[in-house]
N, C-alpha and C positions, 0 to 999 in steps of 0.2 A: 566496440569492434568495428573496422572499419569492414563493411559489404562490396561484397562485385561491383555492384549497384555504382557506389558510393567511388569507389576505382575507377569505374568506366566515365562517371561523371564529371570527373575532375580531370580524367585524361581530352574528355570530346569538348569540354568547356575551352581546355587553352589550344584544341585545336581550332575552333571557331572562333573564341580571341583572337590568333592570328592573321582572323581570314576579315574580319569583319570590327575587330575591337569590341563585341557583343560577348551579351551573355545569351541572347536570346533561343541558341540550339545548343544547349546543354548537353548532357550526354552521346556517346555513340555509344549503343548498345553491342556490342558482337563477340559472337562464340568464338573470334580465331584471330592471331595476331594482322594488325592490317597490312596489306599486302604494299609493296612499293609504289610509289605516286605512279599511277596510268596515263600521266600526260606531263610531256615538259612543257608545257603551256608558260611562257614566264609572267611575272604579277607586274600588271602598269607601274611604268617605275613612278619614281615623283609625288605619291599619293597614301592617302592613309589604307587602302584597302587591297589585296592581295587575293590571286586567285586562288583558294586552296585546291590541293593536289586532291585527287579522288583516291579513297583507301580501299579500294577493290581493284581488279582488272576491268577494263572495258566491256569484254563477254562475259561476265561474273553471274548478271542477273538474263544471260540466253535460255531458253531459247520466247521470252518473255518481254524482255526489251534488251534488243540487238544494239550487237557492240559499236555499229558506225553513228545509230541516233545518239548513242552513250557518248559516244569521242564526240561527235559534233557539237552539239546539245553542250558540254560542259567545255571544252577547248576550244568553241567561236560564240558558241552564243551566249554561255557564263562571262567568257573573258570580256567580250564587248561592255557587257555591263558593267564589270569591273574599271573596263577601262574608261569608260563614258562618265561615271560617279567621280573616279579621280579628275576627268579635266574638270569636270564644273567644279572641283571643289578650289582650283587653283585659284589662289586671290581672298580666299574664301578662310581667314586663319581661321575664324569661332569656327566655324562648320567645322572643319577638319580635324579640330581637337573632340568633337563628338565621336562617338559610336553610332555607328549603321544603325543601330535600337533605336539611340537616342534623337537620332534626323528624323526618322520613320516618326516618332512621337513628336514632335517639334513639327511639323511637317505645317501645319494653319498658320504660323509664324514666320515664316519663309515667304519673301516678296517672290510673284511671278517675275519670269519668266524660269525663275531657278527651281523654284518651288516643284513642277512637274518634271524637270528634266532629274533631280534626289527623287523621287515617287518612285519615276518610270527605273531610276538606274542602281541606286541606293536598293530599290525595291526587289528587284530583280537580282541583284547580288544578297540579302540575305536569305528571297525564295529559296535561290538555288542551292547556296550552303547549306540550309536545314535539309532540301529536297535530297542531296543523294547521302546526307548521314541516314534519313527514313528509309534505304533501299537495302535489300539483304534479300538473296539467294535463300530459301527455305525460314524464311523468318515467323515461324511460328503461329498462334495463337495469343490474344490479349488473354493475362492470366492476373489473378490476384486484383489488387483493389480494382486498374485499368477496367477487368471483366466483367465486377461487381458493377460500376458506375455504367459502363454499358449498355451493362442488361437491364438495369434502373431506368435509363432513361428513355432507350431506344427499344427493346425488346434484348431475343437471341442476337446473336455474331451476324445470321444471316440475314435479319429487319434493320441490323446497323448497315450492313454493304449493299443493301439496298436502298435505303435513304441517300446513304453517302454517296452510289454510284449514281443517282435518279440525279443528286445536286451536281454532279459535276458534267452529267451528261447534259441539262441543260444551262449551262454555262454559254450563253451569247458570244458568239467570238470568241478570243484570248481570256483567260482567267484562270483563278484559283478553285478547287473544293480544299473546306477544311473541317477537321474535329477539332473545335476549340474550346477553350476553357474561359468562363466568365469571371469574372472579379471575385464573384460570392460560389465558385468551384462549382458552377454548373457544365457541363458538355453542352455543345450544340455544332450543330453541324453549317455551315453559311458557306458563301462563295466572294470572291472579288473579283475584278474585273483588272485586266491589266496586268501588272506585279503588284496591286497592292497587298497590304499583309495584315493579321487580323489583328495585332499590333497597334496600330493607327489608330483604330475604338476603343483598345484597353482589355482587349482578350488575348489568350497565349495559345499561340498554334501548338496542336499535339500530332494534326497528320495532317499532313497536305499534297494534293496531287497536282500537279501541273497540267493545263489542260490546253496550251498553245500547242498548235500545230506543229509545231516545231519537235514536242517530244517525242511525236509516235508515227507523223504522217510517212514518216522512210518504211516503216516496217506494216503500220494497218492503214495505209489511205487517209479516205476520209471518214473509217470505222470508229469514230471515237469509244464506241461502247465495245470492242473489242479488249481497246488500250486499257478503257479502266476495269476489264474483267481482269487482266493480263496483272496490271498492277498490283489488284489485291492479295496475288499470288507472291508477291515479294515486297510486304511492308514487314521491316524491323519492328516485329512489336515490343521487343524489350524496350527499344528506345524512344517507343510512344509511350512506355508506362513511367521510363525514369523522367516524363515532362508533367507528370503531374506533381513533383515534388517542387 
């Protein structure tokens, strides 16, 4: 019998296919049909990688994270990356027939000067596709195995959002926190710096927060610890749980 689960997964797989040629953010998890793309943003032409449209409205996740950092955030500072990965890929046939995944892995194999400019740009486009499938307006509680593996590793819910938040709060500059999953199906929670993704070492992001300035400072300043209380409040946790599969 095919599950929700199992529905949603294979609908949010060929939507990040489209955006990225990855498999890498599998699922979208969501209780309601998704809404009309919220930005006509159009995808850098010439290139293998495409802005995907956001499937909520802009004000969707208010009064939480506001709807102008939302537009901006994904229709100048998404597309940039999108568009920045396509020129360098220009010239570049092997590259180009990759997958976003597959560059991000390959990535020590890549001669400088290209090497950082796929990191910084490649990086940054599959951050941000995973980043707003993880966002959802009343997104629940982690339940079932997700819950289980949790509380194993980390304590209750709230010694997890406390770890998680301590790591992203101090995040140096520009970076990632993330819940990620190891080779041998351990959690752990780590950061990057940059766009890098946890990917690159061989682990598989299941939550990740964006912690550039760029995603909160419109709405909390220079409150980062606001931003990621603010977040915890609208993580999709269905579609952290369908990344364990």
């Amino acid at each position: 019998m095919i599950t929700r689960r199992d529905a949603l997964r294979a609908a949010a797989m060929t939507f990040i296919a489209a955006a990225t040629g990855s498999t890498l953010s599998s699922p979208r998890a969501t209780a309601a049909e998704p809404a009309a793309p919220a930005s006509a943003t159009p995808p850098a032409p010439g290139g293998p990688f495409v802005l995907p449209p956001l499937l909520y409205p802009p004000d969707a996740l208010e009064p939480y994270i506001d709807a102008r950092t939302m537009t901006i955030h994904h229709d100048k500072h998404h597309a940039a990356y999108v568009n920045n990965a396509n020129k360098a890929l220009v010239g570049q046939d092997a590259l180009a027939k990759l997958s976003a995944e597959e560059i991000l892995r390959q990535l020590a194999t890549i001669p400088e000067p290209l090497r950082t400019t796929l990191r910084n740009n490649v990086g940054g486009h599959v951050n941000h596709s995973f980043f707003w499938l993880l966002l959802q307006k009343d997104g629940g509680q982690p339940k079932g195995e997700l819950a289980r593996k949790i509380n194993a590793t980390f304590g209750p819910l709230e010694a997890f959002q406390k770890q998680f938040s301590d790591a992203a709060l101090k995040v140096f500059g520009s970076g990632w926190a993330w819940l990620s999953l190891t080779p041998d199906k351990k959690l752990v929670i780590e950061t990057t710096a940059n766009q890098d993704n946890p990917i690159s070492h061989g682990n598989k992001p299941l939550l990740g927060i964006d912690v550039w300035e760029h995603a909160y400072y419109l709405k909390y300043q220079n409150v980062r610890a606001d931003y990621i209380a603010a977040f915890t409040k609208v993580i999709n946790w269905e579609f952290v749980a369908s990344r364990l599969g």
